[in-house]
N, C-alpha and C positions, 0 to 999 in steps of 0.2 A: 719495282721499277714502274715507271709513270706510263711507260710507252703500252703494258700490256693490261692496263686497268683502264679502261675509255669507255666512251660511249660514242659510237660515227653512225654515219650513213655508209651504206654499201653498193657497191655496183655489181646489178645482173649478170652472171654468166651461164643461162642453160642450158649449155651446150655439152654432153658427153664425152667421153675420150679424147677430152683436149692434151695432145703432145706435147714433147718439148720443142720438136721441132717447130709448131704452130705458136708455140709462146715465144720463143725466141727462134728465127730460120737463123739455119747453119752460115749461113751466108756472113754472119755478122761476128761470126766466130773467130773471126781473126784479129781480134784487138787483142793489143799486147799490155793492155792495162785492165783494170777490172769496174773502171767507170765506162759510161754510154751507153749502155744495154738498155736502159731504162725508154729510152724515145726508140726503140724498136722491138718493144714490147708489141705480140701481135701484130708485127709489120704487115703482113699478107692480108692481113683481116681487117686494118685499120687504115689502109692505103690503096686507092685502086692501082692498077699497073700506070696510069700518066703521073702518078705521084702525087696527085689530090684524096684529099679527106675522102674516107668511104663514110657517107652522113648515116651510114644505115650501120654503123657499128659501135655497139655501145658506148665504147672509150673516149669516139667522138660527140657522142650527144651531152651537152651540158646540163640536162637533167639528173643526172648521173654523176655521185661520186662520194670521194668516203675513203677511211685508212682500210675500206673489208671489202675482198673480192670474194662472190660469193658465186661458188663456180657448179655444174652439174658432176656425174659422176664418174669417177676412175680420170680425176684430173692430175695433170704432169706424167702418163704415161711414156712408153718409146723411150729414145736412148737417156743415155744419165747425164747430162750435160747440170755444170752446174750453174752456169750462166742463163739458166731461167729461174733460177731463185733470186741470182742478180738482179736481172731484168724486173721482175716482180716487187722487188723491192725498191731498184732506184724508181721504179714509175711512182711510188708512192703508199704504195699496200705493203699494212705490216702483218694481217693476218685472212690467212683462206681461209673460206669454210667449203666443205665440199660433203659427200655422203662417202666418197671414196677416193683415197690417194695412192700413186702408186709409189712402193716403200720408199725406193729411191729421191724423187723428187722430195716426199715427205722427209727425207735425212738430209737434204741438201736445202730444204727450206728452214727447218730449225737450226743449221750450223751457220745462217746468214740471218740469224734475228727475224725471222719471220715464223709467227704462229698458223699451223695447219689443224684446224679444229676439223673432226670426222662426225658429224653427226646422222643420225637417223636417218633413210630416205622420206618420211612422214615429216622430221622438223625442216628439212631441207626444202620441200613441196611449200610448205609456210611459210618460210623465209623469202622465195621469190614471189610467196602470194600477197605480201605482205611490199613487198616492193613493187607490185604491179597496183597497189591499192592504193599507196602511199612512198614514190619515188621517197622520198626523204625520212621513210622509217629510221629510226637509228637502233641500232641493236649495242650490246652490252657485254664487252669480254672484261673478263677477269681469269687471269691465267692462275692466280692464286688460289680465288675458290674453284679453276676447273670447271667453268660456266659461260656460258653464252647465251643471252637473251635477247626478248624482243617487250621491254620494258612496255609499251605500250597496249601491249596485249598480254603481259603477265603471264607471259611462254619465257622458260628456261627449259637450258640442255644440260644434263654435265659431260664432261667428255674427257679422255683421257689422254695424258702424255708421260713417256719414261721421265720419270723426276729425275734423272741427271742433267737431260735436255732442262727439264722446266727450272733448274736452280739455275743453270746456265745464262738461261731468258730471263730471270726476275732478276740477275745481278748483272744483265748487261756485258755478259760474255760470252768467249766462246770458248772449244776443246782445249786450247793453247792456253789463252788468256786463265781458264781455270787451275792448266798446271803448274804455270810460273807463280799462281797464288798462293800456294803449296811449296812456295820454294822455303821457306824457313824449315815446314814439317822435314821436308826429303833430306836436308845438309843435318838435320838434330839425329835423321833416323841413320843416314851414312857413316855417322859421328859414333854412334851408339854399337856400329857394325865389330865383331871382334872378326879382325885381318889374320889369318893364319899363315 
């Protein structure tokens, strides 16, 4: 699938134990539909209280931007909501990089088409050095070879994911979607059953 073999720019997050609460506030938790999250992505942090731009927040700077949120460590902590993989993804990011996720967010990012790459706290240090050197670095996923680079500097990572998730994500599905794929196998194997 086209979506997880690219090359983008990424946007700065070095910030530690960013929540879910802080990625999406609960406040917005009450939509009965599973679109709009995306424009209050980081509400608190992207918005001062009069309801103007906070200019000092990366989201808002136009220097800034890219399919890759590239965030510090033990990102998507706090409750399990899954409307920040939402958020996360309608804003327009299809893959995190972080040095550390918390498991949950991490299952709830891959089950909404969004790749959570774990790498190294050393490649991660590079990664923002590399955006601080060159706003418009572009880095290099490929979920197929299990890579992440920074083409320009001739840095790769590999990194790991359960391959049921990763067939999931190269065929553009999700848990459902893969078992009703399996509907021919299930009715042949039902078929096959001796009923006593």
């Amino acid at each position: 699938m086209e979506a997880f073999q690219f090359n983008s720019s990424a946007v700065p997050l070095p910030i530690e134990n960013v929540d879910t609460d802080q990625i999406i506030p609960a406040r917005f938790l009450k939509l009965v539909v599973k679109s709009g999250f995306g424009e209050n992505l980081f509400r608190d942090w992207r918005y001062n209280k009069d309801g103007s731009e906070n200019e000092n927040f990366v989201l808002n700077n136009p220097t800034y931007n890219g399919r890759i949120l590239i965030a510090g460590k033990n990102f998507g902590c706090g409750s399990s909501r899954e409307h920040a993989a939402w958020a996360i993804k309608q804003f327009g990011f299809d893959v995190v990089i972080s040095s550390e996720f918390a498991d949950i967010f991490k299952n709830n990012a891959l089950n909404n088409a969004i790749l959570p790459i774990e790498v190294s706290t050393g490649f991660l240090d590079v990664c923002f050095q590399a955006i601080e050197s060159d706003p418009k670095t572009e880095f290099g996923v490929d979920l197929n070879a299990q890579v992440v680079s920074i083409p320009s500097d001739d840095l790769t990572f590999e990194f790991d994911i359960n391959p049921f998730k990763k067939e999931c994500l190269l065929k553009g599905m999700d848990e459902l979607d893969y078992l009703l794929s399996l509907g021919e196998e299930i009715t042949k194997f039902e078929k096959a059953q001796t009923i006593y």
